[in-house]
C-alpha positions as CSV (number, residue, x, y, z in Angstrom):
1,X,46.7,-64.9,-59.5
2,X,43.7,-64.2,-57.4
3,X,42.4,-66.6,-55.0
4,X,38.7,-67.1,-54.1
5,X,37.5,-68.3,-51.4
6,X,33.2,-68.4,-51.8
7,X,29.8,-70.1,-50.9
8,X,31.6,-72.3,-48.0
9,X,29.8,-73.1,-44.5
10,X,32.6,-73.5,-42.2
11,X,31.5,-74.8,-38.8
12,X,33.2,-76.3,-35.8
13,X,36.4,-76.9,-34.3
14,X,39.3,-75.2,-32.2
15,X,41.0,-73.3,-34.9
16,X,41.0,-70.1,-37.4
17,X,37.8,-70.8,-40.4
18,X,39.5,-68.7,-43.1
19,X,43.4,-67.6,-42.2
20,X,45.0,-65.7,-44.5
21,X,49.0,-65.1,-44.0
22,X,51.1,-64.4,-47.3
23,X,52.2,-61.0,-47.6
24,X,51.3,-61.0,-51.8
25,X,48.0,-62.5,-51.4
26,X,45.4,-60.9,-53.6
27,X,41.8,-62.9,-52.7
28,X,38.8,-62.3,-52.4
29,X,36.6,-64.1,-49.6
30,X,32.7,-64.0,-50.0
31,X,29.5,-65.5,-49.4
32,X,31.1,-67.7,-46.5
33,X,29.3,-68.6,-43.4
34,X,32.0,-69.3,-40.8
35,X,30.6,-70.5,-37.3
36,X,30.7,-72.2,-33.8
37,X,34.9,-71.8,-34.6
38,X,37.2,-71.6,-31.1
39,X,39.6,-68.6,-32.8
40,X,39.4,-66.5,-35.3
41,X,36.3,-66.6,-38.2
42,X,38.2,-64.9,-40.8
43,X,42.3,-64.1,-39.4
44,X,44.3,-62.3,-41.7
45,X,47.6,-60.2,-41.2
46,X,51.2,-61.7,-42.0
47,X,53.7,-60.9,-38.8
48,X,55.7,-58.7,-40.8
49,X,52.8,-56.5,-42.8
50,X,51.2,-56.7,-46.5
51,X,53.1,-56.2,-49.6
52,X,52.3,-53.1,-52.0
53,X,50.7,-55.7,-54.6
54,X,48.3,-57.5,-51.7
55,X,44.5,-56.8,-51.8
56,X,42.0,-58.9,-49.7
57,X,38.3,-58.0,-50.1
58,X,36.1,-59.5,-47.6
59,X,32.6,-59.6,-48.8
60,X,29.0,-60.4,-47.6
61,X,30.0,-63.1,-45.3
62,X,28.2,-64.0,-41.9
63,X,30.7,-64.5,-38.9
64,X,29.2,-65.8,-36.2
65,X,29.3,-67.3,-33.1
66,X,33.0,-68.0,-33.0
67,X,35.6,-66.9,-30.0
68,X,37.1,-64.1,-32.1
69,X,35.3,-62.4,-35.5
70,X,37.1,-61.1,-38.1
71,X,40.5,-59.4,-37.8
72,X,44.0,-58.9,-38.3
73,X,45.7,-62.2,-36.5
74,X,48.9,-59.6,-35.4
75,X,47.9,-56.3,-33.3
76,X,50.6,-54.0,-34.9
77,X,49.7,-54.9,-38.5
78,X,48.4,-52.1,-40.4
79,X,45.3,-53.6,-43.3
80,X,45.3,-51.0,-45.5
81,X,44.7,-53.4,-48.8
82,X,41.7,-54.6,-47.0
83,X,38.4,-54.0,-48.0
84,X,35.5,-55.1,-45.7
85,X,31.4,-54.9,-47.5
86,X,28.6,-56.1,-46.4
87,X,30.0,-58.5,-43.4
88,X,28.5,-60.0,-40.3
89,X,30.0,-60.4,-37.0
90,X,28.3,-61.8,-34.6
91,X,30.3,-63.4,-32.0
92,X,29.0,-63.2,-28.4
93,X,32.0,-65.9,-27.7
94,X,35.0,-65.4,-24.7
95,X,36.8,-62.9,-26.4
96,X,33.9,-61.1,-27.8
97,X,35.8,-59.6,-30.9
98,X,33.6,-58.7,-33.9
99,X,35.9,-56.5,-36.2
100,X,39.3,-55.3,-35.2
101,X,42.0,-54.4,-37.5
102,X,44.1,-51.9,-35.8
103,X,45.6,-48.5,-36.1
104,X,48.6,-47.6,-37.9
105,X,51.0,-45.1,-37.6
106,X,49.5,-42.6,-38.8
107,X,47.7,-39.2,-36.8
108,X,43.9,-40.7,-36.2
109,X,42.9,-43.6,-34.2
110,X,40.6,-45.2,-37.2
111,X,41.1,-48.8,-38.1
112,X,43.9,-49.1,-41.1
113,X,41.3,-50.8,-43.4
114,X,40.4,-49.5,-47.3
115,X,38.5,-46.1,-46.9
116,X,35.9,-48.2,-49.3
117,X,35.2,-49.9,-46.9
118,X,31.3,-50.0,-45.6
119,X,28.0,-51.6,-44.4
120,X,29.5,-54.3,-41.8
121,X,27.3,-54.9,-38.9
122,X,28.3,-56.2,-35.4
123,X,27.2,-56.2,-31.9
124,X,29.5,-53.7,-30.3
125,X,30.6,-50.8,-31.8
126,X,33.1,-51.8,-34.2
127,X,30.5,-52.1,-37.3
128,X,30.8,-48.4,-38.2
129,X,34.7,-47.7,-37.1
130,X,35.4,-50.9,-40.0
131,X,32.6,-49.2,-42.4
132,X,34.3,-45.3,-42.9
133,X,32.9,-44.6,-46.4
134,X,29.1,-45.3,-44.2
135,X,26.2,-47.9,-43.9
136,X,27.7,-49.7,-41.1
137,X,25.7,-50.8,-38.1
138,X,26.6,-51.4,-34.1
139,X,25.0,-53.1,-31.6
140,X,22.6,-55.3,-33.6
141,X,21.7,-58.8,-32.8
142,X,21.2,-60.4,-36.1
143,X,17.8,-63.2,-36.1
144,X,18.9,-66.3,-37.6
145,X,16.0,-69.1,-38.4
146,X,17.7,-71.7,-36.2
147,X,21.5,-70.9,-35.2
148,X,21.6,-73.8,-32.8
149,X,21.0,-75.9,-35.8
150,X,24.0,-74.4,-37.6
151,X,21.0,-72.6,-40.0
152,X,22.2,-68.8,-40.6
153,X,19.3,-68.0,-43.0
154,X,18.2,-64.7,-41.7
155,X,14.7,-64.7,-39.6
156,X,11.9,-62.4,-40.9
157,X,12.5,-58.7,-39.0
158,X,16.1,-59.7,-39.1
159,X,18.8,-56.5,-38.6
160,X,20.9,-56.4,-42.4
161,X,18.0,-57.6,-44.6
162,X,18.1,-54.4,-47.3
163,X,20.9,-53.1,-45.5
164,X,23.8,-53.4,-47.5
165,X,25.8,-52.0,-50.6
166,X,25.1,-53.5,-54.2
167,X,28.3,-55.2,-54.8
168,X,27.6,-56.5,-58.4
169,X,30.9,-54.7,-59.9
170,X,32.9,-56.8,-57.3
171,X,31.2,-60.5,-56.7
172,X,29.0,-62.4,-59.0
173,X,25.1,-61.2,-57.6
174,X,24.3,-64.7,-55.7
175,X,24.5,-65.7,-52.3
176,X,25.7,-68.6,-50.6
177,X,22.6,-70.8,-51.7
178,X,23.2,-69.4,-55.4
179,X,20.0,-67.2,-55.1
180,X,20.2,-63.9,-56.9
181,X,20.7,-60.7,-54.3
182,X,18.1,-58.5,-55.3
183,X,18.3,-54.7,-55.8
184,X,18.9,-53.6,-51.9
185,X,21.3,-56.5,-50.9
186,X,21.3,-58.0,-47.2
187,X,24.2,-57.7,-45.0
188,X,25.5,-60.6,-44.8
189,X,26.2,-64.3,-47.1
190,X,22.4,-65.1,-47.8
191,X,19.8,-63.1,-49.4
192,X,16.5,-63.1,-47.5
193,X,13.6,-64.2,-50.1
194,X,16.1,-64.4,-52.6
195,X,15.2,-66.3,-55.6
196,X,16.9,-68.9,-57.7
197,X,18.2,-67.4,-60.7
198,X,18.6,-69.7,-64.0
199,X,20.7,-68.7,-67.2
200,X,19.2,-69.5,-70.5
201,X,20.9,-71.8,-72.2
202,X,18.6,-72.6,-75.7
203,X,15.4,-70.3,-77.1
204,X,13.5,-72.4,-80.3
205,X,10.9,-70.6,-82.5
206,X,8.7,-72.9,-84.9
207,X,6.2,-70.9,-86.8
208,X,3.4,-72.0,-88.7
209,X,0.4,-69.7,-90.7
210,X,-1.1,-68.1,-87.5
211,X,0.9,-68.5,-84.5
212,X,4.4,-69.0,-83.3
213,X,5.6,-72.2,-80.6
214,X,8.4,-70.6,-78.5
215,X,10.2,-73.5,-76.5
216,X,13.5,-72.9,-74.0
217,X,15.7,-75.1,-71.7
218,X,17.8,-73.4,-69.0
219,X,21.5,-74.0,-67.9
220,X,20.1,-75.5,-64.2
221,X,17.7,-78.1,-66.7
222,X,19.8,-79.2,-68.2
223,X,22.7,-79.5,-65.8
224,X,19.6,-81.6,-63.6
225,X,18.9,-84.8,-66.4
């Protein structure tokens, strides 16, 4: 069974936000802010390596500040089930790790993450190395409308608005607030100027001689009396 983990704001205290551990864990994590943490934002990695059957994707969530980012908790564990879109870390904190998932044993030097992986943005280097199939960004400072505040709405001008992958075929296509990501999605767990989508729940027609009444309710009116 899959677990998700989605929409959460995750702020304060000394440990890990998100930690995932079990070597058969098939999750995926998104729309999460995870902030003002003193370890990890998002830790995953059991001691002795992933099964064959694990698969973690890691989607448009915003990191940021916390003492470490998001990464593998163990240094030798290899993260190839992993799959990291349209993520945030920004964490200017002691340890100053954004993304780091380390290198395996094979030849190259490139993080052991899913090749799919793409479009994270952080403010060292380590956006593009954890973005190989492209779109990732390094050494952007994302503008958040008040982060002292604990609000990570992106600020007008902001680095990631329009910069990320459409990830409709993964995740449901609403951020954190439950506002629709429009056609260039953001980098990161809110949409800027998103809008509030609604589902239709009930369309009535009456029809007389010469004209036609058209009424409907939708899902959010009715969920609201």
């Amino acid at each position: 069974n899959e677990v998700v983990v989605r929409q959460n704001l995750v702020r304060g205290g000394s440990g890990q936000g998100i930690w995932v551990n079990d070597a058969d864990t098939v999750a995926t994590i998104s729309n999460n802010v995870l902030a003002s943490l003193g370890s990890h934002g998002i830790a995953l990695g059991p001691l002795g390596g992933w099964s064959a059957g694990s698969r973690i994707q890691i989607l448009n969530n915003t990191v940021a500040p916390n003492n470490v980012g998001a990464s593998s908790y163990h240094s030798t564990v290899s993260s190839p089930s992993v799959l990291l879109r349209n993520n945030i870390a920004y964490n200017p904190g002691y340890f100053a790790v954004q993304f780091y998932f380390p290198d395996g044993a094979d030849p190259d030097t490139a993080p052991d993450i899913d090749p799919a992986s793409s479009h994270n943005l952080s403010i060292d280097g380590t956006g593009t190395t954890h973005s190989p199939a492209g779109g990732g960004i390094d050494n952007a400072s994302p503008s958040f409308v008040n982060a002292g505040s604990f609000d990570y709405h992106f600020a007008g001008g902001s680095a990631g608005i329009d910069a990320g992958a459409n990830l409709g075929g993964l995740i449901e296509p609403f951020d954190i607030d439950n506002e629709a990501r429009v056609s260039t999605w953001d980098i990161w767990a809110d949409e800027y100027n998103g809008f509030t989508a609604v589902k239709l729940a009930e369309v009535r027609a009456t029809g007389d001689d010469s004209s036609v009444l058209v009424e409907w309710e939708t899902a959010q009116e009715l969920d609201n009396l």
